[in-house]
TIMAR-820773 format. One record per residue (C-alpha): residue number from 0; residue in one letter; x, y, z; chain. Coordinates in pm, whole numbers, plus 50000, padded with zeros to 5 digits. Example, Ala and Ser with C-alpha at 12.3 -4.5 7.8 and 13.67 -1.06 7.14 Angstrom:
<nodes>
+-----+--------+-------+-------+-------+--------+
: num : residu :  east : north :    up : chaine :
+-----+--------+-------+-------+-------+--------+
:   0 :      a : 51230 : 49550 : 50780 :      A :
:   1 :      s : 51367 : 49894 : 50714 :      A :
+-----+--------+-------+-------+-------+--------+
</nodes>
This chain:
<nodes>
+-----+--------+-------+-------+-------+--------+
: num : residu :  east : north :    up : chaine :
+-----+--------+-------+-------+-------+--------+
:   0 :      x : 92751 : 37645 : 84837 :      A :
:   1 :      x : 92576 : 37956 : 84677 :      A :
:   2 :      x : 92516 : 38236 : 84869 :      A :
:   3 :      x : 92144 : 38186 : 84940 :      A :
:   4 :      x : 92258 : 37813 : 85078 :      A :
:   5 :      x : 92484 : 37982 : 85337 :      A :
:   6 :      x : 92208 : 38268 : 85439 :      A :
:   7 :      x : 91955 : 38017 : 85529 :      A :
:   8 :      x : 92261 : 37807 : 85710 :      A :
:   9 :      x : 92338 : 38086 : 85888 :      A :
:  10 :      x : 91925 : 38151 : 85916 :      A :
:  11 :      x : 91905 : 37805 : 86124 :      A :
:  12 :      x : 92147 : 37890 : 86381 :      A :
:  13 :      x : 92008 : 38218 : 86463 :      A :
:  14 :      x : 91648 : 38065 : 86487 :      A :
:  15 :      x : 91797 : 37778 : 86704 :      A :
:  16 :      x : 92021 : 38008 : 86932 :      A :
:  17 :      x : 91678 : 38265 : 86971 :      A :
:  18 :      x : 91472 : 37984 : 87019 :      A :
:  19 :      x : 91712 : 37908 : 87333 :      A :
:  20 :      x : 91692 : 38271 : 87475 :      A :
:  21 :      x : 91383 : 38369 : 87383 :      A :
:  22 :      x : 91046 : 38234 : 87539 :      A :
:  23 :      x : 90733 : 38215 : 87332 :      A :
:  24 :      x : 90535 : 38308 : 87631 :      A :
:  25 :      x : 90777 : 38642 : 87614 :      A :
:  26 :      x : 90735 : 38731 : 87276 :      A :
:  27 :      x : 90341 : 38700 : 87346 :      A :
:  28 :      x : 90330 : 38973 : 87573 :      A :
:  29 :      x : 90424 : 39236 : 87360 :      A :
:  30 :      x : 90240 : 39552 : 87330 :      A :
:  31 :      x : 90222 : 39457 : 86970 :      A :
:  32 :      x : 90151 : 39117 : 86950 :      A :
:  33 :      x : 89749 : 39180 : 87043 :      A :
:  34 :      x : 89737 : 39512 : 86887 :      A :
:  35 :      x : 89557 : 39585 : 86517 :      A :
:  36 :      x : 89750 : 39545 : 86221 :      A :
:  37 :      x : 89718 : 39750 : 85857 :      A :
:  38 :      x : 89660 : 39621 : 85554 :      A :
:  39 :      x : 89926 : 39664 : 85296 :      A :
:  40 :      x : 89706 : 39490 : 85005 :      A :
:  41 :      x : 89474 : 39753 : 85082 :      A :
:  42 :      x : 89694 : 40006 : 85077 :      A :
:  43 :      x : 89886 : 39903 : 84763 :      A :
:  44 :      x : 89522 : 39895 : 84567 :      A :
:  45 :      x : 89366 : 40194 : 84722 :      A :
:  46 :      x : 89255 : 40525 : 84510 :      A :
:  47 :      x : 89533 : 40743 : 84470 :      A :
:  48 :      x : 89801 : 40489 : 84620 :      A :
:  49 :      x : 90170 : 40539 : 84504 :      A :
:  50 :      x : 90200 : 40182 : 84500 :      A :
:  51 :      x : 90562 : 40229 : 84677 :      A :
:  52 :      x : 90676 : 39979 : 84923 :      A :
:  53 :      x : 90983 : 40205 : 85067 :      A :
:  54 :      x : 91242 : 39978 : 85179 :      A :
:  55 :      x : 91505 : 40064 : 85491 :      A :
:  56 :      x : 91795 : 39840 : 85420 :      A :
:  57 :      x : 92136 : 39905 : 85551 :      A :
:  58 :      x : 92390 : 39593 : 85348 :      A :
:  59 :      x : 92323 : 39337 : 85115 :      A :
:  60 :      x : 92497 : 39056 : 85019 :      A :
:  61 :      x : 92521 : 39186 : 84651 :      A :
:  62 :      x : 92585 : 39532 : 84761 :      A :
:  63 :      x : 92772 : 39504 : 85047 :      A :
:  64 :      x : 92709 : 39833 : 85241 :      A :
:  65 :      x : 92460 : 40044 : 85125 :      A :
:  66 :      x : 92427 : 40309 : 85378 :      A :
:  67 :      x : 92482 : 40271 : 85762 :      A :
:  68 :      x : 92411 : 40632 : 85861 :      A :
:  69 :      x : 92073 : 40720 : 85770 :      A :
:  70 :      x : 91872 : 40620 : 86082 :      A :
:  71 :      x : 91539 : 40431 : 86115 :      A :
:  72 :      x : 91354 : 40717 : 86209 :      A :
:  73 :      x : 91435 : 40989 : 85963 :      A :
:  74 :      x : 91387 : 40695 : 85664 :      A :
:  75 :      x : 91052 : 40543 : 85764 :      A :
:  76 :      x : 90889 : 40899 : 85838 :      A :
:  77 :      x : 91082 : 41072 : 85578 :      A :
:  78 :      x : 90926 : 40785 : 85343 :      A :
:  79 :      x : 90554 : 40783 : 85485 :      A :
:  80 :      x : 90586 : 41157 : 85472 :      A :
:  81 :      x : 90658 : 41144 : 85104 :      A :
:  82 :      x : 90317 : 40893 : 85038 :      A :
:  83 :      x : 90488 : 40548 : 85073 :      A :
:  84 :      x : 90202 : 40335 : 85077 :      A :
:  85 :      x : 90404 : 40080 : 85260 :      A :
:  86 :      x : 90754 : 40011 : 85455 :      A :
:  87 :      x : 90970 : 39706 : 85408 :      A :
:  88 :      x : 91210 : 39684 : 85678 :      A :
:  89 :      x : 91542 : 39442 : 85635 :      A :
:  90 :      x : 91553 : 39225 : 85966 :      A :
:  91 :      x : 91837 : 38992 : 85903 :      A :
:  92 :      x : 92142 : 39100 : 86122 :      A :
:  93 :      x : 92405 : 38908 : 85927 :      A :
:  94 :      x : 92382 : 38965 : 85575 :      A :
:  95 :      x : 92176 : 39330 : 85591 :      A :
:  96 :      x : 92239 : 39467 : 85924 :      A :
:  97 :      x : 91915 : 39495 : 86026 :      A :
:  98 :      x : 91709 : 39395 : 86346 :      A :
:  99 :      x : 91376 : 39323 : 86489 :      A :
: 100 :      x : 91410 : 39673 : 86686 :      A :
: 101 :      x : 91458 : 39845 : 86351 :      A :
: 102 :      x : 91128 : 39710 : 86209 :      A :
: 103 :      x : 90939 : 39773 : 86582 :      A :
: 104 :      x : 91093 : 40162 : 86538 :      A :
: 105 :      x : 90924 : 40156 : 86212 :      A :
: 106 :      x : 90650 : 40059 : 86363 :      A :
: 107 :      x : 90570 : 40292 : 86635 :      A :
: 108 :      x : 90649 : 40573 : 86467 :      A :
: 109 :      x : 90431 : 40506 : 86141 :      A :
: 110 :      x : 90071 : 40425 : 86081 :      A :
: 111 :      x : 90112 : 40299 : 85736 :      A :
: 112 :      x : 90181 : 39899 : 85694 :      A :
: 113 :      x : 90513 : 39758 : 85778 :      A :
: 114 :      x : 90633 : 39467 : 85597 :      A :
: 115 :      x : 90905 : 39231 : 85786 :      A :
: 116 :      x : 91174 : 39136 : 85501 :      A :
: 117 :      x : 91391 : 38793 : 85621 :      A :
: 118 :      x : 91414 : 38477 : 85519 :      A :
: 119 :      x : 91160 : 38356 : 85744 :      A :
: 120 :      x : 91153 : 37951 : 85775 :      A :
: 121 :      x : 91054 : 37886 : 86123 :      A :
: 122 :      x : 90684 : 37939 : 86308 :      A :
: 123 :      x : 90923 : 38103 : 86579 :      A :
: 124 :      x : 91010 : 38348 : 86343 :      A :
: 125 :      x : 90610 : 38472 : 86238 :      A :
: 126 :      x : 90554 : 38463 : 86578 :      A :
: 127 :      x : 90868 : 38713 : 86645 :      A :
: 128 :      x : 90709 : 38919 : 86363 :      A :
: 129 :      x : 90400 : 38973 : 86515 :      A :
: 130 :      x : 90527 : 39071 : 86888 :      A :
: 131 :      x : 90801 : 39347 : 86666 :      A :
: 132 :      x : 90500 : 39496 : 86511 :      A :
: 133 :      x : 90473 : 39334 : 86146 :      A :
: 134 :      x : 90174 : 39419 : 85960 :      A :
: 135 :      x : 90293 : 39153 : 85699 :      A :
: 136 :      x : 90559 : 38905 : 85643 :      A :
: 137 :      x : 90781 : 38819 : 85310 :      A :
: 138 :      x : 90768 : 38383 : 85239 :      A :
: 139 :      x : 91026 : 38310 : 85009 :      A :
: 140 :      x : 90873 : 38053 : 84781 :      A :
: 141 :      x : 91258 : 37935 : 84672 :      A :
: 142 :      x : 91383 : 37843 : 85035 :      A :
: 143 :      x : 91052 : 37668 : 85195 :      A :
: 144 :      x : 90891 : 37325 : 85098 :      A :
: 145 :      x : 90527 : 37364 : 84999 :      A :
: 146 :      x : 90407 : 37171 : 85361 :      A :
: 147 :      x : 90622 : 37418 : 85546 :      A :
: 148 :      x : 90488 : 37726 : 85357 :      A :
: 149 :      x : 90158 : 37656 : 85440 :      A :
: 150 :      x : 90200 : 37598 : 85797 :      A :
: 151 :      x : 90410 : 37933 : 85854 :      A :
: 152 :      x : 90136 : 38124 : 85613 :      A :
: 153 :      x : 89824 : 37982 : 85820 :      A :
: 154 :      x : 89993 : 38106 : 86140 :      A :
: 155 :      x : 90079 : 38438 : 86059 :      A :
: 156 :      x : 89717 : 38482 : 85899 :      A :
: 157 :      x : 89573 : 38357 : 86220 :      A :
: 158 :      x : 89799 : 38665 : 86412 :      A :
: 159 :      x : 89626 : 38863 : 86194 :      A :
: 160 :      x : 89886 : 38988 : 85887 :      A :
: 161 :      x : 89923 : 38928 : 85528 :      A :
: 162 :      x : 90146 : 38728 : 85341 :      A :
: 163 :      x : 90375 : 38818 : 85065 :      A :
: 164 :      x : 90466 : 38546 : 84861 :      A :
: 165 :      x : 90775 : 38583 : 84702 :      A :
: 166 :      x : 90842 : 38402 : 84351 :      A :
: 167 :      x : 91087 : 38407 : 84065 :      A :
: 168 :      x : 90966 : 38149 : 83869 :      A :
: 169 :      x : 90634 : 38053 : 83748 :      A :
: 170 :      x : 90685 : 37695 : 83889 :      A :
: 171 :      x : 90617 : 37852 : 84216 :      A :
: 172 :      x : 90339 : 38077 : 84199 :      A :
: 173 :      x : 90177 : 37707 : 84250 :      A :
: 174 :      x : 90264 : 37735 : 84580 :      A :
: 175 :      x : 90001 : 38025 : 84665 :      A :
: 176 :      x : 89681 : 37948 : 84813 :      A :
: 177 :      x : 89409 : 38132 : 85013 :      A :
: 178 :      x : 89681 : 38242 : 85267 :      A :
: 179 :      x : 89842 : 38482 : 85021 :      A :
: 180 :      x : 89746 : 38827 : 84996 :      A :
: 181 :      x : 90018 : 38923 : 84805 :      A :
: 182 :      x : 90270 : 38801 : 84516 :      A :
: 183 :      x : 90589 : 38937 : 84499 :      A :
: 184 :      x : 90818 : 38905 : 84166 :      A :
: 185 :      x : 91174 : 38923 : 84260 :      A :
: 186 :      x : 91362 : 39075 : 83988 :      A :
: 187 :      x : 91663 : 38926 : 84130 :      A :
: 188 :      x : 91773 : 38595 : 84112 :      A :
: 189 :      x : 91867 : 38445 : 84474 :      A :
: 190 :      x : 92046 : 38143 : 84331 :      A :
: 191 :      x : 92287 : 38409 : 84122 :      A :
: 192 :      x : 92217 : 38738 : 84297 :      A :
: 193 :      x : 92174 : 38849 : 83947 :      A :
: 194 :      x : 91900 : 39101 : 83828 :      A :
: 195 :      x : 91644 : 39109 : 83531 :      A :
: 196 :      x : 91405 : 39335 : 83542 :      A :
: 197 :      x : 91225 : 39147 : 83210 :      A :
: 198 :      x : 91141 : 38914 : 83465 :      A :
: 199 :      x : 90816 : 39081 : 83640 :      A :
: 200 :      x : 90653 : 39170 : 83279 :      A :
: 201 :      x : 90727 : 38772 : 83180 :      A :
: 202 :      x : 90559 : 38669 : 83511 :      A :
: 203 :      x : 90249 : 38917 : 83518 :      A :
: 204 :      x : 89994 : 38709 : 83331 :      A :
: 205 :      x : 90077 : 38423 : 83513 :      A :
: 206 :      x : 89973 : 38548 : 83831 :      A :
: 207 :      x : 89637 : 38506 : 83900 :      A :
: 208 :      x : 89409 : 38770 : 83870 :      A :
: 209 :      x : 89303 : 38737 : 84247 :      A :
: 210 :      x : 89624 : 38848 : 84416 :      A :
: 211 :      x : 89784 : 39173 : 84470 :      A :
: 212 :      x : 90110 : 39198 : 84233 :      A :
: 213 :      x : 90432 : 39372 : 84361 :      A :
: 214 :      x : 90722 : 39362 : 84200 :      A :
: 215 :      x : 91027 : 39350 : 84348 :      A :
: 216 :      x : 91417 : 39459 : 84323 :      A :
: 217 :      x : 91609 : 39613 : 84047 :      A :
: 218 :      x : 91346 : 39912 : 84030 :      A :
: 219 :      x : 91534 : 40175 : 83889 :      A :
: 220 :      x : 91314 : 40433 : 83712 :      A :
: 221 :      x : 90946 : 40604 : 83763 :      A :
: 222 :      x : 90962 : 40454 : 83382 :      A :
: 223 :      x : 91007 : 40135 : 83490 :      A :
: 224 :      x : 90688 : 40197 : 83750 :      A :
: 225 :      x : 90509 : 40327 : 83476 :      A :
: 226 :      x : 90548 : 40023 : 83242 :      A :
: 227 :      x : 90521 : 39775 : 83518 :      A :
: 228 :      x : 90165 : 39913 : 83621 :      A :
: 229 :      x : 90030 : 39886 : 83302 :      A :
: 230 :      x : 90106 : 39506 : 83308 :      A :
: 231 :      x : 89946 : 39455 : 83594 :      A :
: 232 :      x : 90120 : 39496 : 83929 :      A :
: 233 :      x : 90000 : 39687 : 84185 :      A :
: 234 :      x : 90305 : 39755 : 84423 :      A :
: 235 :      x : 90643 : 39803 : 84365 :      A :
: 236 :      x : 90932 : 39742 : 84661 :      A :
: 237 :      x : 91174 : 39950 : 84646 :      A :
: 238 :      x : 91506 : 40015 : 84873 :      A :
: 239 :      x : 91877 : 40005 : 84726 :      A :
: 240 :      x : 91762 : 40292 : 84499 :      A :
: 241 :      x : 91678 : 40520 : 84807 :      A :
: 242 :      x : 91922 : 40418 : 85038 :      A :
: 243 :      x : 92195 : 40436 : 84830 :      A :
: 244 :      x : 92143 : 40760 : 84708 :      A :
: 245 :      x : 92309 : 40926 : 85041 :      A :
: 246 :      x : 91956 : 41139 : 85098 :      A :
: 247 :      x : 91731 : 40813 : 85122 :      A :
: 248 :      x : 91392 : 41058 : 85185 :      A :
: 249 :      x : 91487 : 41303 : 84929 :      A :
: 250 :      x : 91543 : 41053 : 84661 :      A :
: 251 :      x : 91171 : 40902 : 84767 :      A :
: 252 :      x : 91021 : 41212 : 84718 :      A :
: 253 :      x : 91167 : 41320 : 84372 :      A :
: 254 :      x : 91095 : 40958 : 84268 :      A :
: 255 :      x : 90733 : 40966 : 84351 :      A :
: 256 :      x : 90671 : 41299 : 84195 :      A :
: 257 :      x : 90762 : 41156 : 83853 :      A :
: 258 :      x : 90498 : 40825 : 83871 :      A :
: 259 :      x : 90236 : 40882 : 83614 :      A :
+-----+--------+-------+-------+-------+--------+
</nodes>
């Protein structure tokens, strides 16, 4: 079993065991589930933007810990302080130590977009999304049938955010339609956990011209920015590079300074 093949294992019991503690009626009531939500396209493609999708990630799988003392709050402001055009906040408990609460923090204490990173492949779970605040949510194009993509992507458009679609191949940028606002290259291999950063300049032509590009993981240089916006992309997500660095906000801010 590869390591992606026991996440979303482990991703079906936590959906099932919520599912059994947590009511949708609940969830509705949230202050956040009727409130506004930002646009990160927008923000990724506005004049000026940094194009940085600042990431607040605690462990990964590849990684292992990454940093478990920097808190929510000091990152996320720290990062929209510094002209992060968007946060990505890690929501899986498991494998990256993260939490609803985290991205709701992120929330509330922000007014740029927030971006809920899991490996979402329930309705329950876009619904969850919405009442902790998400302004967007990440689709993993490698661990959802085409049917079930487009049933989770219709609901969270009808709630009112975006949705990333993440690819590695170009097999499954077939699997966007009109309820992606975004296309996200990941860098990193989820089969092998391995990373090639060659893989977002292969993929940019074949990405349709209508769809905000990102490119994601393995982003290791302004250079790398630099070369990566001139094929195309638009947005660049970004978090073991900060977060590792043992001043997450401080390693944001030098970073950004050196973008072209």
């Amino acid at each position: 079993m590869t390591i992606l093949e026991k996440i979303i294992e482990s991703k079906r019991t936590d959906v099932r065991d919520q599912k059994t503690r947590t009511r949708y009626r609940d969830l509705e009531q949230s202050i956040h589930f009727c409130g506004k939500t930002l646009s990160l396209s927008g923000s990724l493609t506005a004049e000026n933007s940094t194009g940085i999708i600042a990431e607040f990630k605690r462990m990964s799988p590849s990684k292992g810990i990454i940093n478990t003392v920097s808190t929510v709050e000091e990152v996320t402001t720290g990062y929209a302080g510094s002209g992060a055009a968007g946060l990505s906040v890690l929501t899986d408990p498991e494998y990256f130590g993260g939490s609803c609460r985290d991205l709701t923090l992120a929330k509330e204490l922000n007014s740029i977009a927030v971006l809920r990173k899991d490996f979402i492949i329930d309705e329950f779970q876009v619904i969850e999304s919405k009442a902790a605040g998400a302004d967007a949510v990440l689709l993993i194009a490698a661990v959802l049938q085409r049917d079930q993509f487009r049933q989770i992507a219709v609901l969270a458009k009808s709630l009112g955010m975006e949705v990333v679609l993440e690819v590695h191949s170009a097999s499954e940028i077939e699997m966007a339609d009109e309820n992606v606002d975004i296309i996200g290259v990941n860098n990193r291999d989820l089969k092998t956990f391995m990373v090639n950063i060659d893989t977002s300049a292969e993929m940019a032509e074949k990405i349709p011209g209508h769809y905000v590009k990102i490119s994601e993981s393995g982003i290791s240089s302004p250079e790398t920015v630099n070369i990566l916006r001139q094929a195309g992309y638009d947005g660049f997500l970004i978090g073991e590079l900060f977060m590792g660095s043992g001043d997450p906000v401080g390693a944001f801010s030098r970073f950004v300074k050196e973008i072209k």
